[in-house]
Steps between C-alpha positions, in 0.01 A plus 500: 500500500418800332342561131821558311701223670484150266385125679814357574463087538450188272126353474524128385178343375480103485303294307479153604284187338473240745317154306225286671393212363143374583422090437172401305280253631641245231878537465644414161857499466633434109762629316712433231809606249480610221638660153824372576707655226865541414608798253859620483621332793222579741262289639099669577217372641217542712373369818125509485233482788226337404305492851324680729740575736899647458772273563852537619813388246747373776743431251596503082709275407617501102759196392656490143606168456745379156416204276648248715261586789776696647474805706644849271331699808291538802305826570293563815311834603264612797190510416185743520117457597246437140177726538147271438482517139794692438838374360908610543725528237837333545794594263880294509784605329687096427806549569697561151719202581279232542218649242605332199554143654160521692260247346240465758368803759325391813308737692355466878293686742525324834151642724422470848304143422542454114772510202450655158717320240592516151763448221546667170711307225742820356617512130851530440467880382322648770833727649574635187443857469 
């Protein structure tokens, strides 16, 4: 190549994180849920780690369920690892629907060896705009 002719080719650079987790010499494993919210039709809340150590959300399960303890709908989602001491935010949009019959929300987080549970009673004007 001489001076004058240009560097033909592509150059790709790569970044890549890879994470490693290292165990303390006393494992605590604790979470929990919280903030559950609903605001014009959609349904927040956190999943907190409380530990010492991350854990891995196998599953999130949200039910809506009517005033006659019936099912208005059923929504499941893969879930992510929770950092020690860190939280994820999880946001829902209820399906339009079912929003306005929905008088009780359940949520779950199904673990490797544990469950996370809990309901939040929803007032009658919470998909209203």
């Amino acid at each position: 190549m001489t001076p004058t002719e240009a560097p033909t080719g592509i150059r790709i650079l790569t970044r890549m994180g890879i994470p490693i987790f290292l165990q303390p010499a006393h494992v605590v494993q604790q979470g929990r849920i919280e903030g559950l919210a609903v605001r014009q039709g959609r349904l927040t809340f956190q999943v907190k780690n409380s530990g010492n150590v991350h854990f891995m959300e196998q599953a999130v399960r949200v039910r809506g369920v009517g005033g006659n303890d019936d099912s208005r709908f059923d929504h499941q989602e893969a879930g992510w690892y929770v950092l020690a001491g860190a939280a994820r935010t999880r946001e829902l949009a209820l399906p339009p629907e079912a929003c306005a019959s929905i008088r009780t929300l359940a949520v779950e987080v199904r673990m490797e060896k544990a469950a996370l549970q809990e309901r939040l009673d929803v007032p009658p004007d919470t998909c209203t705009p």
